[in-house]
Every structure is written in structure tokens, then in C-alpha cells.
C-alpha positions in Angstrom: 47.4 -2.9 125.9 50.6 -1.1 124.3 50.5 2.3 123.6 49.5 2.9 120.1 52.3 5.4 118.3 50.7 7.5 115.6 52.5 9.4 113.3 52.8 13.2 113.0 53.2 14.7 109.5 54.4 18.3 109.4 52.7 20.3 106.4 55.0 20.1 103.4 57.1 23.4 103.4 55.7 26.1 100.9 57.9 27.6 98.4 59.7 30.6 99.0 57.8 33.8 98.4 61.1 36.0 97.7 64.0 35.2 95.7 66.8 37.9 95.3 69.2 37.4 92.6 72.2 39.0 92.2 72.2 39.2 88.6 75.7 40.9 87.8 78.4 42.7 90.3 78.6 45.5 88.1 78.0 48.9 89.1 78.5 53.0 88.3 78.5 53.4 92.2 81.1 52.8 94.9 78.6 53.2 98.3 80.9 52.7 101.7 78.5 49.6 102.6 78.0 48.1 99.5 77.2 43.9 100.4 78.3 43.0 97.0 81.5 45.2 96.5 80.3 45.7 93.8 83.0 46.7 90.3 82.8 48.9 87.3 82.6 45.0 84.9 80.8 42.1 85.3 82.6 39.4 86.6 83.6 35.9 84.2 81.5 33.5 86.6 78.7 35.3 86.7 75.4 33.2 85.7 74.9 33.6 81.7 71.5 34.0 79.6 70.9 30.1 79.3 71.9 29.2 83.1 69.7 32.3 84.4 67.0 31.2 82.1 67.0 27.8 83.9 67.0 29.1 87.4 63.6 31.5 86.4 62.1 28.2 84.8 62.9 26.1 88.0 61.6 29.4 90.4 58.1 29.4 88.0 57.4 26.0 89.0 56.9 26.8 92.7 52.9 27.1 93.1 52.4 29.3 93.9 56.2 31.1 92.4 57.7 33.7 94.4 58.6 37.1 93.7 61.7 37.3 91.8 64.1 40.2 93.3 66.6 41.5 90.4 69.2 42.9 92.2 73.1 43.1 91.9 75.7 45.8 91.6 73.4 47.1 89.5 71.1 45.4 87.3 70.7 47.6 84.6 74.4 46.8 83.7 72.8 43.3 82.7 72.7 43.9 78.8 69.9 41.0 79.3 68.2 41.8 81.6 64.8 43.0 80.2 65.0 39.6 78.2 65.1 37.6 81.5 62.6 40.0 83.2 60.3 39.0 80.0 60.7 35.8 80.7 59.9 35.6 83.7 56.7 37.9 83.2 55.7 35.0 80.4 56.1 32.3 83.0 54.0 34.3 85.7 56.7 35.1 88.0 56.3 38.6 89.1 59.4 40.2 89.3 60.8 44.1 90.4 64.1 45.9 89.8 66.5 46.7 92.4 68.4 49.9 91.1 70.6 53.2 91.9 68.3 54.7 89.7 71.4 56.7 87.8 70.6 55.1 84.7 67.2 55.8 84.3 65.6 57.4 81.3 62.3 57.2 79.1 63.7 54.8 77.0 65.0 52.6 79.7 61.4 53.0 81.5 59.5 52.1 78.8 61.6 48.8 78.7 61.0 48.3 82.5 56.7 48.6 81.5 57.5 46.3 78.6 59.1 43.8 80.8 56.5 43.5 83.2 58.6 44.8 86.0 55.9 45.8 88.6 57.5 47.9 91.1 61.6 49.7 91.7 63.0 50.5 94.7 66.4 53.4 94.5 67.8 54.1 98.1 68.4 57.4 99.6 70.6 57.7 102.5 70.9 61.6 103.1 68.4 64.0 103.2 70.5 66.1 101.3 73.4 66.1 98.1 76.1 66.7 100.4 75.2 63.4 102.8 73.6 61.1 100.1 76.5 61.8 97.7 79.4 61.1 100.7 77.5 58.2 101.5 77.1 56.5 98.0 80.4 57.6 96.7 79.9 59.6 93.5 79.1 63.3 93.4 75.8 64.2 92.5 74.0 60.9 92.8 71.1 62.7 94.9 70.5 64.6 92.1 70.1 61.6 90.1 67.4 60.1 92.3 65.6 62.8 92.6 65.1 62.8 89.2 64.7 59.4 88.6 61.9 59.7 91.3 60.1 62.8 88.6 60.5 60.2 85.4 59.3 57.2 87.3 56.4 59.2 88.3 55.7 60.6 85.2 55.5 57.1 83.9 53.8 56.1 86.8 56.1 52.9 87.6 56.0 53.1 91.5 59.4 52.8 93.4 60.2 52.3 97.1 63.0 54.1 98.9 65.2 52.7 101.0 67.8 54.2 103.4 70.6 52.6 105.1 70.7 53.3 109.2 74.8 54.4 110.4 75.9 56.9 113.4 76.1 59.3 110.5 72.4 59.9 109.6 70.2 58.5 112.4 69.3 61.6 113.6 68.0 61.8 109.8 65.5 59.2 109.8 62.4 61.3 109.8 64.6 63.9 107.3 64.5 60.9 105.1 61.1 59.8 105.5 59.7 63.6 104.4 62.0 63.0 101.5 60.9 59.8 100.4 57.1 61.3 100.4 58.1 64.2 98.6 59.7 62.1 95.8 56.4 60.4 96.1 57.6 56.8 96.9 55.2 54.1 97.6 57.3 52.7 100.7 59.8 53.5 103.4 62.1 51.3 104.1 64.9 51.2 106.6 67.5 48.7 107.3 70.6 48.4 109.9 73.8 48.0 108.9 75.2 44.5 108.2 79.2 44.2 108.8 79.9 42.3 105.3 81.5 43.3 101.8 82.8 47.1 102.4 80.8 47.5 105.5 83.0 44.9 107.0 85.7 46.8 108.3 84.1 50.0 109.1 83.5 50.1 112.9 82.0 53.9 113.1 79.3 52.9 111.0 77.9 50.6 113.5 75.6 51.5 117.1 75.5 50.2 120.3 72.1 48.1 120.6 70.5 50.8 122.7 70.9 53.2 120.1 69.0 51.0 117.8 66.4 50.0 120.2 66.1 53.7 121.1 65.3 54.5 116.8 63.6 51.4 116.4 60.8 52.4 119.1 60.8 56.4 117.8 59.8 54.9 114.1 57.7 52.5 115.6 55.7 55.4 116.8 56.1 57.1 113.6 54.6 54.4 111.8 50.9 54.9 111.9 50.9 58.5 110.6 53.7 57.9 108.0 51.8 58.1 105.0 53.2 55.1 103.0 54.0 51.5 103.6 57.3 51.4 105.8 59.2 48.3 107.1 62.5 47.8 109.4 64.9 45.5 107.4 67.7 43.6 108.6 65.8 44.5 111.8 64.1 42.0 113.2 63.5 43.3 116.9 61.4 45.9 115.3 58.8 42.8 115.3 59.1 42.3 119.2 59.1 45.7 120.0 55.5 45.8 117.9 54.7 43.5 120.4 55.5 44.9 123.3 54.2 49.0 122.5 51.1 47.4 121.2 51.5 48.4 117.4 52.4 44.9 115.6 50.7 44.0 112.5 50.1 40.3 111.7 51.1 41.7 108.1 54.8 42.5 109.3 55.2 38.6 109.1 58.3 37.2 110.9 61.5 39.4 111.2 64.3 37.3 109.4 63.1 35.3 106.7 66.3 34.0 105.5 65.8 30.5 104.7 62.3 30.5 105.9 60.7 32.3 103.2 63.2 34.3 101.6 66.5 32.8 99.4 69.8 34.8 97.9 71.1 33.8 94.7 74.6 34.9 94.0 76.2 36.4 90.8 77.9 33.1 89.9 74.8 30.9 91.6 75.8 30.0 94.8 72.1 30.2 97.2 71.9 31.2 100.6 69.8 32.3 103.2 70.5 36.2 102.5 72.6 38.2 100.7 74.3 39.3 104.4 75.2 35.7 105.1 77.7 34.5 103.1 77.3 30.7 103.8 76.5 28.2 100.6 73.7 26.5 100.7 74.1 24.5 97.1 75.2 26.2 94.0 72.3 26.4 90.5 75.0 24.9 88.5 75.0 21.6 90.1 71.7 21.4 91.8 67.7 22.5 91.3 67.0 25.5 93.0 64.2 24.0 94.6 66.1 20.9 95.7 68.6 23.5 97.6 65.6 25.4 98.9 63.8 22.5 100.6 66.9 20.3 101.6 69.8 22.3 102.0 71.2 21.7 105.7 72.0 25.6 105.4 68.2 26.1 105.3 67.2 23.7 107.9 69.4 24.7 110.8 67.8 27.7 110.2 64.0 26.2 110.4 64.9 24.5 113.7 65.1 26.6 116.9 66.7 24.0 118.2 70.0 24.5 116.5 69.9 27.8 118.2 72.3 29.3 120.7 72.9 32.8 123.0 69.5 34.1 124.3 67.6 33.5 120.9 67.4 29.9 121.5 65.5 30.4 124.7 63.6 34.0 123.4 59.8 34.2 123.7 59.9 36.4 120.6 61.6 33.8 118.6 58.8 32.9 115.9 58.1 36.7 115.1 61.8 37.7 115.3 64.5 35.0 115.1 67.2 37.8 115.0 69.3 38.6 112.3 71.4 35.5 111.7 74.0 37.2 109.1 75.3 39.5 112.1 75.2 36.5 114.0 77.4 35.3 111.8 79.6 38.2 111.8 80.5 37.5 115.3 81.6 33.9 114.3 77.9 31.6 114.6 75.1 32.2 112.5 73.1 30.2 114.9 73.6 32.5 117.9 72.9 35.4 119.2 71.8 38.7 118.0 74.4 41.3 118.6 72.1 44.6 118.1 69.2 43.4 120.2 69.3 44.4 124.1 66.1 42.4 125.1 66.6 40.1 128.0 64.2 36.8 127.2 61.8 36.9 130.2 62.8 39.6 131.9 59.1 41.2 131.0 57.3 38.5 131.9 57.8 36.9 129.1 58.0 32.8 128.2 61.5 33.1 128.2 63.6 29.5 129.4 66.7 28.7 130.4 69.0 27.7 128.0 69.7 24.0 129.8 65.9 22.6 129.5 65.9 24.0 125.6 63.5 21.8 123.8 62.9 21.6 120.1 60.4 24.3 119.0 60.6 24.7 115.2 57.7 26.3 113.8 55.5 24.3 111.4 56.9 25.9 107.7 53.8 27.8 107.4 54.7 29.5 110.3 58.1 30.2 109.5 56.5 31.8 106.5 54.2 34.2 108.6 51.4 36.0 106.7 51.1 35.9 102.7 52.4 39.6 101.7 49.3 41.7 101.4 48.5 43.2 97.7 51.3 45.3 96.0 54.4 45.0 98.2 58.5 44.2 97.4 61.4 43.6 99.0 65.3 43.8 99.0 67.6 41.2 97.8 70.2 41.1 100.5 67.6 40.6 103.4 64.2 40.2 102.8 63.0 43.9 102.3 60.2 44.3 99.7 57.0 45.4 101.4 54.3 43.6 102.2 51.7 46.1 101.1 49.7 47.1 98.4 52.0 50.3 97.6 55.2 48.4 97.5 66.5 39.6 99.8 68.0 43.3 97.8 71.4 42.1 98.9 72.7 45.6 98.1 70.0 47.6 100.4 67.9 47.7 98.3 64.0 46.8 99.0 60.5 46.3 96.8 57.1 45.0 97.1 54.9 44.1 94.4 51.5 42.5 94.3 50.6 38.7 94.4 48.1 39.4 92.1 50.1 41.1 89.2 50.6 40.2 85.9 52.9 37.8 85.5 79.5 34.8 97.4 81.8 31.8 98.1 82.7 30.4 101.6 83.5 27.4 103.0 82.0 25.0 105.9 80.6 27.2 108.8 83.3 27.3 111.8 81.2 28.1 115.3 83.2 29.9 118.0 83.4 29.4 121.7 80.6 32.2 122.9 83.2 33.5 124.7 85.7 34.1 122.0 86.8 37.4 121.6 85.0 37.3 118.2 81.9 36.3 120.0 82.2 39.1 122.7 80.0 42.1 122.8 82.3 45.5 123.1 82.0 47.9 126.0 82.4 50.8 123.3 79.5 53.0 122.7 79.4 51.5 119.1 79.2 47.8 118.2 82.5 46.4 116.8 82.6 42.9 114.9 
């Protein structure tokens, strides 16, 4: 008697639960890292009041919708932007605010309550005036935040910090941290430097991978006893090495969500995987966000571990972690390797394989999704960076997380390089060039 063939079906894939819209390239700062390089006006292409109304219709439609990241340049420079958050409140799509935080006042706060925003997150990356201020590019911008930090308290609209990781202020990390509780944030969140926008070109900003590792496991450690929600972004060994001192939370989800969870929309509505990756996965204008989401061939390289190449394609740490793919990108295939992460698959007694008997092992969507975010976290709009807790993309390092519960850049096709191309080649320098 023949065999008798029965058909699998895989679950059909959930919606999103982050998008992170870039909602203008405007911005009163000139940070040294900025994704978007970001100007002082709004550019002509950017998405208008009727086309940005459409994409938060299509996003409400997803059951359930995701959190809506508004991000930018800075959002605030969007003379509609309350008007969309509205909207988007009406529809039940919980959205947060990705800001500097320099334009901040009562006025402007009682607008963000009005709106329904449900959570802000400012970033801080110097303990002090003198390192914050060199950092973001305009003198006295830590005085700014600081004070934004009183008024949001005052109105009691919690915010999540964020700080950006370089050679300059690692050994500020925990200098951060006690600032970020003083200023009585909600979260913590860190993220490594991605080499796009102005970051693109500036090698000393950039560790070798055992520097990383090295901070990665000292905040690990830290975690516990922090005293608010905090989550590695753009960091997705952080993940694996939870796993391997003992200290990972189910909650922490998987490590890069772009395209498996987490979507970028860009000022002029081009969608990708991230704000880091600039690769097009469909464009608002000339397809449903939703279409884009589910069939883009963008996204579902990304979904498939068997597209993969380097040491992730064989890692045993692959469903929690799935390394970042925008710095994989930076060294010439999104698809391969991480750069930043020193972990040898196997070599711990891991499931690790050999790269020549690969097999197909793409997760089932709901576990590309990981865990639901627990109550009250956000995220960032470049990589996915909004907590997942109850305290708490943004492409421009920014992150948020609000609550389930609450109310309601152009490129063209992907070029791979040889693995051994020079822009595929790990330097011997102490930091990492790209």
C-alpha cells in the first residue's frame, strides 16, 4: 500500500506587534550616530496627513494591531502629529512617542495625554552635560532632558531612557543606569552601535566583539538588582548569553525581530525589517502594509534559517538570537553572519552543525514572534527596542514600551559578497571596522 502524503499547514503568521514609523526627518539635533541623518526641514517625499492616515487604518486592522512606534528625526516637528496619534488612539492602536525631549513643555504634554500617547522614551548617552552634549551635538541638550524628565514626571506620562553603547562611554553604563533612575525612568535601555546614516563612517565608535561580550555579561549581572525594566537592543547575543549564565527570561522574546515581529516604515513609506537595514521591502504608496508585511521576499528570507549563511546558519542559539541582520548587512549580506558576536556554535556543547548538512529550520511564525510583550512595555523604531514590561523599531535609538492593554530609506536589490571579500572580513584591530 502507497504511502499516504498528508499535508502540513504552518499556523498563519500573526501580525506584527511593533511598527516604527519614521514620521518626518526633521530634527533640532545633529547626534554623531543619528540612523536617519536626520535635517533642520522635513523632506518633500515625506508621507502626508491623508497617506499616513491610510497606513494607521491598514496597521488597526491587524487583530490584534501592533504598537505603533512614532519616531523620526524628531516627531514633534510633525505639525500633525497629535492628529495622527488621535487617530490612531480612536482606532485602538496604542501608540508612544520617540523624542529628544528638547521640545517638551506643559502645553505640549497635555497634547501627548490628549492624544492617547501611553509611554516616551528621550535617550541619554553621557552621564554628564559635557559627554551627553558632545555626543548629541548641541550644547546643553542634558539639561534639556533632565528637565523634560521633572515635567514628564510631574504629569506623570512615564518615559524610558535609552543610551547608545561607543568606546567613548562604556565604562559609563552603570553611570547611565543611576541616571536614568534618578530621572525616574520606567526602563533602561541600551543598544550597540549600528554602522548606518552618520554612524557609517565613524570607525572609533565601534568595539571589537569581546569588548561587547565582556559589557553585555557585566549588565547581564546587573540586571536583577536594576530597579527598572532594562533591555539590550540591537544586541541580540544578550539573549544567548541569558542562556548560558542562567538569567534568561522567556519575556526577553527573540533577539532581532526585524521582519519577524517588528516592521520600519520610512519617512517617504518605504517598509523594512528595521530602521538599521536599509533594504525595501515594498513601499505604502503602492502596496498594503499588510500585504508587504506577510509576503515581502525581504521578510521571508528573514523567516527562513535556511537562507542563512556564516555561523548563524548553523548556531544553536539561532531562534532566541538570530543576530543582528542590519550589521550583517553592513558587511555586505544581511543573511550572514553576525560581526559583534564571538560565540563559536557548539563549541559549549551546544547543537551546533556544520554548515554543509544545513537543513531548513524556520521557526513556526509564532515562534519567530517569541512571547506576547508583558503589560506596559515600548520599543525603539530603528530596532525593535520598546520594553516588554509593564513599566515601559525607534530607528533613531530611541526605545518604548507600552501596555497591550491600554487604551486605544531607498536602496536597491540586495548584492551578497563572497564571505571572503574584504567587505566581508573581520579586522584584526582592537575595534570593529565595516
Amino acid at each position: 500500500m502507497p504511502p499516504v502524503s498528508r499535508r502540513v499547514d504552518r499556523p498563519a503568521l500573526p501580525p506584527p506587534r511593533l511598527v516604527a514609523w519614521e514620521t518626518t526627518r526633521a530634527c533640532n539635533l545633529a547626534c554623531r550616530h543619528c540612523r536617519a541623518e536626520a535635517l533642520t526641514s522635513p523632506l518633500p517625499e515625506e508621507l502626508d496627513h491623508g497617506e499616513a492616515e491610510t497606513m494607521i487604518r491598514q496597521i488597526s486592522s491587524w487583530k490584534p494591531s501592533p504598537i505603533l512606534i512614532l519616531s523620526g528625526g524628531e516627531p514633534l516637528m510633525r505639525p500633525d502629529i497629535f492628529k495622527l496619534a488621535t487617530l490612531a488612539l480612536d482606532l485602538g492602536v496604542t501608540a508612544v512617542l520617540s523624542t529628544n525631549g528638547t521640545l517638551l513643555d506643559r502645553d505640549v504634554c497635555r497634547k501627548i495625554k490628549d492624544a492617547g500617547l501611553r509611554r516616551l522614551s528621550m535617550s541619554l548617552d553621557g552621564p554628564d552635560a559635557k559627554s551627553h552634549d558632545a555626543f548629541r551635538g548641541v550644547r546643553g541638550s542634558f539639561a534639556s532632558l533632565v528637565s523634560a524628565s521633572e515635567l514628564l514626571r510631574s504629569e506623570g506620562l512615564p518615559f524610558q531612557i535609552n543610551s547608545t553603547v561607543t568606546p567613548g562611554n562604556i565604562g559609563q553604563t552603570e553611570a547611565m543606569l543611576r541616571v536614568a533612575r534618578e530621572m525616574g525612568a520606567a526602563a533602561f535601555h541600551v543598544f550597540l552601535l549600528v554602522p548606518v546614516g552618520r554612524a557609517r563612517d565613524w570607525d572609533e565608535a565601534f568595539l571589537a566583539p569581546e569588548d561587547y561580550e565582556k559589557a553585555l555579561r557585566r549588565l547581564k549581572t546587573l540586571e536583577p538588582d536594576m530597579g527598572l525594566e532594562f533591555k539590550a537592543t540591537c544586541a541580540p547575543q544578550y539573549q544567548r548569553i541569558g542562556r548560558e549564565t542562567g538569567l534568561f527570561s522567556p519575556r526577553s522574546g527573540k533577539g532581532c525581530l526585524g521582519g519577524q515581529g517588528f516592521m520600519f516604515v520610512a519617512h517617504d513609506g518605504t517598509c523594512g525589517a528595521c530602521g538599521y537595514l536599509p533594504l525595501s521591502a515594498g513601499n505604502l504608496r503602492e502596496r498594503d502594509i499588510r500585504e508587504i508585511y506577510s509576503s515581502s521576499p525581504l521578510f521571508l528570507s528573514l523567516r527562513d534559517k535556511s537562507q542563512y549563511h556564516g555561523k548563524c546558519s548553523f548556531c544553536e542559539y539561532w531562534l532566541i538570537c538570530g543576530g543582528c541582520r542590519a550589521r550583517a548587512h553592513a558587511r555586505g549580506d544581511y543573511l550572514g553572519e553576525e560581526p559583534l558576536c564571538p560565540h563559536l556554535p557548539g563549541a559549549a556543547g551546544g547543537s551546533g552543525r556544520d554548515p554543509g548538512s544545513r537543513r531548513s529550520t524556520s521557526p513556526t511564525p509564532s515562534d519567530d514572534a517569541g512571547p506576547g510583550p508583558a503589560p506596559g512595555s515600548v520599543l525603539s523604531a530603528g530596532e525593535p527596542s520598546w520594553s516588554w514590561t509593564p513599566s515601559s523599531p525607534s530607528p533613531n535609538g530611541c526605545s518604548l514600551t507600552p501596555s497591550r492593554t491600554a487604551s486605544r530609506s531607498r536602496q536597491g536589490p540586495t548584492r551578497h559578497l563572497p564571505h571572503d571579500s574584504p567587505a566581508s572580513t573581520a579586522s584584526p584591530s582592537r575595534r570593529t571596522r565595516w
